[in-house]
N, C-alpha and C positions, 0 to 999 in steps of 0.2 A: 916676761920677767923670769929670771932665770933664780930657781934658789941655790945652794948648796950644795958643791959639785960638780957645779954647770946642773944639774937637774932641774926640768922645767917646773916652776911652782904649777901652772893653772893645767886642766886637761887637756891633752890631742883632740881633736874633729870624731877623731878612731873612739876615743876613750868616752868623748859625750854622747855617742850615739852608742855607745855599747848603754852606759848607765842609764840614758831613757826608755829604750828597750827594756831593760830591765826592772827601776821602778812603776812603769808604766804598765806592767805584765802583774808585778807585784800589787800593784794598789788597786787590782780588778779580783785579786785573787783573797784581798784582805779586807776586802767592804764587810761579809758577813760579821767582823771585829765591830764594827762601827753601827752598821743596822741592828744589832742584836739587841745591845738595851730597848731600843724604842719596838721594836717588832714584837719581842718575846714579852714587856707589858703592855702592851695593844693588844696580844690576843689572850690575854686572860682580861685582863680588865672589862673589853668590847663584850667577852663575853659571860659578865657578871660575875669576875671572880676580886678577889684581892690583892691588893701592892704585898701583901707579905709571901703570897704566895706568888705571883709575877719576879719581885723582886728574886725568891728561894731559886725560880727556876735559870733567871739571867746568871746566878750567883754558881750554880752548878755548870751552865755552860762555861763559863770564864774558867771556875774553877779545876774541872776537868782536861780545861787546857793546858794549867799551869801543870800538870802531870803528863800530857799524853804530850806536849813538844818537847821540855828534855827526854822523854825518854825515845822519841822519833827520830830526835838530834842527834841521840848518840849511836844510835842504826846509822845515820848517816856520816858521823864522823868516822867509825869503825869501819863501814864497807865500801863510803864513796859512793853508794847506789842513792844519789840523790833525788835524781829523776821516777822510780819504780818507786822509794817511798813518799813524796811528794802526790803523786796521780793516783796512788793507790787511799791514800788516807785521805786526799779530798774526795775521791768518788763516796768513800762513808760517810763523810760528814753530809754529804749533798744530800744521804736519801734517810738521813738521821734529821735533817730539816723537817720533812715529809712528814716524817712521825710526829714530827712536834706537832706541825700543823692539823695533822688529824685528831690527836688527842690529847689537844689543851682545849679548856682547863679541865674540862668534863672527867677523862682519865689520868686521874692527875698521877700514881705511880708510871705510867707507861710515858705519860709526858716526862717524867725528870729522869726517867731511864733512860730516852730518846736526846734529852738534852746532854746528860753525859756520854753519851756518845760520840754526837755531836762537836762536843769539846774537844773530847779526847782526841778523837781523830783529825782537827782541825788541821790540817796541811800546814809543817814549820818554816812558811816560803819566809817569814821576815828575819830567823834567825839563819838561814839557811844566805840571806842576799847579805847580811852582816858580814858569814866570815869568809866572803867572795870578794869585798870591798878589797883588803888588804893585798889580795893576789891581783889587784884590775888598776889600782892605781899607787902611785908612790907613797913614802914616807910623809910626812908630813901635810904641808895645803893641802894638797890634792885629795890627800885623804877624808881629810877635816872636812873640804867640801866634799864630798860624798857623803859622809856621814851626815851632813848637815841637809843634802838634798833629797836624803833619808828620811828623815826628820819632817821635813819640809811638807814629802809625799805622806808620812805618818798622817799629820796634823789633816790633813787636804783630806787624807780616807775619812777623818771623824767630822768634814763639813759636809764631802757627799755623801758620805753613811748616813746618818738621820733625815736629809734633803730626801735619798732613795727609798727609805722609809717612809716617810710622810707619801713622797708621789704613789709608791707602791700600797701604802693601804689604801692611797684615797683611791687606787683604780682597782685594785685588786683585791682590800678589803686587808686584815691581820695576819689570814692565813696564807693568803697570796703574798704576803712578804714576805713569810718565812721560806717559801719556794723559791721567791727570789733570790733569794739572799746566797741559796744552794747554787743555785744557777750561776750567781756573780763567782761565789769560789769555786768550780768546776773548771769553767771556762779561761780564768784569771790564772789555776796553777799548770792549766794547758798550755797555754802561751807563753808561761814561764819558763815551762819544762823547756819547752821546744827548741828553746835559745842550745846553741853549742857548748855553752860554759858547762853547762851541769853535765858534760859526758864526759868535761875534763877532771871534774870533782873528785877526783882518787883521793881515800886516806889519806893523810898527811903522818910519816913513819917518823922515829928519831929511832938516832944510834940506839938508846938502851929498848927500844921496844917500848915500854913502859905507858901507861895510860891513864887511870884512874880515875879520877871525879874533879872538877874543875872546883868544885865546894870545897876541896883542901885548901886552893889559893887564898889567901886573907881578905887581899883584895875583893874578890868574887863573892864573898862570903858577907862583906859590908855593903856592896852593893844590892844582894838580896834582900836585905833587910831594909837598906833607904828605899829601894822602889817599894817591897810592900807599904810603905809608911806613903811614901809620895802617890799611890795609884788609889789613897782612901779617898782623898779629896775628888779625885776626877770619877770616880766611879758613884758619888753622890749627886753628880748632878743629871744625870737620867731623872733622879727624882727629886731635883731639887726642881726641875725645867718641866716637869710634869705638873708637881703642884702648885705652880706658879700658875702655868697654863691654866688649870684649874681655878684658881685663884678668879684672873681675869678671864676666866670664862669663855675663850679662844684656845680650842685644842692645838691649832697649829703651831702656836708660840714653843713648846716644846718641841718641835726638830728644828725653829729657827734659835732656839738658843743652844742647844748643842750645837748647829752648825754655825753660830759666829764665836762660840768657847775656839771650837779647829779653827778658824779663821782669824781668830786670835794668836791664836800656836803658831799657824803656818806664816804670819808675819815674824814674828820671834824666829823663825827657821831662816827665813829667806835675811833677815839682818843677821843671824850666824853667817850664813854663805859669805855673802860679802862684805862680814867684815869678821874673821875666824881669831878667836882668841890667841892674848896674844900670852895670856899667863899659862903654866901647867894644868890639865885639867881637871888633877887632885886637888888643886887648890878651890876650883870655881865649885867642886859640885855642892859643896858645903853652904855657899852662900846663896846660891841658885834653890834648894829647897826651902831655905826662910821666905825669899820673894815670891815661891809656891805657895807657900802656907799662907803668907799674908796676901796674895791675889787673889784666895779662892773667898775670905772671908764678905767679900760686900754680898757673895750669891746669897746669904744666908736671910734674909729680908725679902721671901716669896713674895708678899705681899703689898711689896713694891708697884710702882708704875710700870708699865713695860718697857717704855725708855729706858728706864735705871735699869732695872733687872736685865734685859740685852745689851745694855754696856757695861754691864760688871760681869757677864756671860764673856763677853767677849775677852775684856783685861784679863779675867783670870786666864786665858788659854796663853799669856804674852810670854811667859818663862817657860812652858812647859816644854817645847822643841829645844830649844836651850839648854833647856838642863838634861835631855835627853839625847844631844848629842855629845855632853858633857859624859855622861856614862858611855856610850859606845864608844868614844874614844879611850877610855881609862880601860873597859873591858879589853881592847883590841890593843892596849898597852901591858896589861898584867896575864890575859891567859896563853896557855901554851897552844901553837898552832892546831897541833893533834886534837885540843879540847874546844875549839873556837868554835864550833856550831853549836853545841851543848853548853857551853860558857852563855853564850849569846840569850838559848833557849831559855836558860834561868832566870836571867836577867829580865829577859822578857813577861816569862811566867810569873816570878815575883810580882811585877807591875801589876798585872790581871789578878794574883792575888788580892790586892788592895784595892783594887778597881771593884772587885767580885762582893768582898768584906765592905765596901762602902754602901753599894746599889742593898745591898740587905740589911744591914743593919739601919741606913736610911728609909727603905721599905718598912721595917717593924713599924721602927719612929714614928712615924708619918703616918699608922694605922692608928696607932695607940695616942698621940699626940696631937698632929694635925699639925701643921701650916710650927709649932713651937718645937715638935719636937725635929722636923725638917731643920729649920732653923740652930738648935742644939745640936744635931748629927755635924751641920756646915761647922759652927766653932769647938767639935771636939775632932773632925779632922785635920780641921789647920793645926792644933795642938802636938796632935801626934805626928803630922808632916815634921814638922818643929825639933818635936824630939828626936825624931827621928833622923833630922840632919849632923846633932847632935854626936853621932857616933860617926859619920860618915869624914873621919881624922885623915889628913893630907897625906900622914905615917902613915895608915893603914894602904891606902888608894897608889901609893907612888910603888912603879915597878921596882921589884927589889934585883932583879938582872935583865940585862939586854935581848928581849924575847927574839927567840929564834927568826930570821928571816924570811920571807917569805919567796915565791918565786913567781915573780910579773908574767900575767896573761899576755895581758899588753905591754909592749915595751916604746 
């Protein structure tokens, strides 16, 4: 099928073996994302500590990221040296694992020292495979679908994430996960590196030279804000799914309802792919976080059946790809090429912000309250999801000029 121009809507043979290559490298490189909640409260809890203090330290990994990938990102938009900061910043996160694993909980400053590291250093391969998209395949479908099987791979890392988790304590115990988890991103941002694209990554220059912070755009600047609001909700349910597990009295249940929340997600991706919006996607992202906010509310009844509770684990994960390729596409619509990694990084960090703000503030809850204030943390973040779409105006999101071109790897 031919779109506009003659230009082929759907990928080359060339083009779909470039992008498996490369999500496939990615989503080895981005597990420790998705094992973190459950590893990093598994080994304080296993070993006699507290959700507030599990929760603080998941909250500092996350958090640290959301600072140490844009400012990674913009190393990499600035020099093009994709590759050297990519292998170099994974290598510290991998032996900032190590650290955690030696001294949680017992050393607990040395643990949250090690967790911010951690963070910080987390290799930015997901913003980094964002603003490659646009040089690998055309304007439009083609693009949509990438972003979509972006998404897709997202969702897919947070079902094998807690699955890896779960196998890995049960063989290796809490602290053998978090080694793992090293090992998964070392290996994953190797084989990422290795691809030939990242040697072609040079800066991307304009006429006026000019650079400066992607936060100026308005657009970028509303987006920051809806994912912190949107990543409250996902980042509660590490412990919503813990004290459910609890609840009924089978610890497993906790990595299978995070892993059917992604396998939730990752159908909502795969129904993006093939069938890609047909409205602008200023307009969708607006409505896409109400169906977020109100998906995530049945989690909120721990003390549910497990039935229930694993089908309401699962529905809420149905918008969240959706609405997540809803942003990479408006991102990859409104930022200037030169700032596309850094654009990306934020966007991305914003999420993990609220992801971060949830897993803690849910932890407090849940110490102080039990099974109600869980409960209370689940319907005061659908609230602010809510509000939070609120600002997220079609005005603000729609490119206000024709962003610069980009120039096809593949052609």
């Amino acid at each position: 099928m031919q779109g506009t121009m003659g230009e082929p809507e759907t990928m080359s043979p060339r083009q779909v073996k470039l992008a498996g290559t490369l999500l496939t490298s990615s989503l080895i490189s981005r597990m420790p994302q998705a094992m973190s909640s459950l590893a990093l409260l598994r080994v304080v809890l296993d070993a006699g500590g507290d959700y507030a203090f599990a929760g603080l330290l998941t909250s500092f990994y996350i958090l640290a990221g959301t600072v140490g990938q844009p400012w990674l990102s913009r190393i990499i938009d600035r020099t093009g040296h994709a590759r050297r900061v990519l292998l170099a910043s994974a290598a510290v996160s991998s032996v900032a694992f190590l650290g955690i694993a030696l001294t949680a909980p017992g050393m607990r400053f040395a643990a949250a020292a090690f967790a911010l590291i951690a963070g910080f250093a987390a290799p930015p391969v997901e913003p980094v495979l964002r603003s490659l998209w646009p040089r690998i395949m055309r304007p439009g479908r083609q693009l949509v679908q990438a972003f979509s099987a972006d998404a897709a791979v997202q969702e897919m890392i947070f079902v094998l994430g807690p699955l890896a988790s779960a196998i890995s304590i049960a063989v290796f115990g809490a602290r053998g996960a978090l080694i793992t988890m090293g090992v998964f991103g070392l290996i994953g941002t190797v084989l990422f590196c290795s691809h030939r694209i990242l040697a072609h990554a040079a800066p991307v220059t304009t006429h006026t030279g000019k650079r400066g912070s992607p936060l100026r755009v308005a657009a970028i600047r509303t987006l920051v804000g809806a994912q912190v609001a949107a990543g409250v909700p996902v980042g509660l349910l590490a412990i919503t799914a813990t004290a459910h597990a609890a609840d009924a009295g089978v610890s497993a249940l906790s990595g299978w309802g995070l892993a059917l929340n992604g396998l939730g997600a990752f159908a909502g991706a795969v129904h993006v792919a093939r069938h890609p919006f047909a409205t602008p996607p200023e307009r969708l992202v607006r409505p896409a976080m109400f169906l977020l906010a109100l998906l995530y509310l049945p989690t909120a009844w721990v003390q549910a059946p497990p039935v229930y509770w694993l089908s309401a684990a699962f529905v809420s994960g149905i918008c969240l790809a959706p609405y997540l390729t809803l942003v990479f596409t408006v991102v990859e619509r409104t930022s200037p090429p030169q700032l596309a990694t850094e654009a990306n990084a934020w966007v991305v960090s914003a999420f993990s912000v609220g992801i971060g703000a949830g897993t803690y503030v849910a932890g407090l809850m849940t110490d102080h309250w039990h099974n109600a204030g869980t409960a209370a943390a689940v319907i005061g973040a659908s609230v602010l999801t809510a509000a939070g779409a609120i600002m997220a105006r079609p005005a603000v999101l729609r490119p206000a000029a024709p962003v610069e071109a980009r120039e096809l790897v593949l052609r």
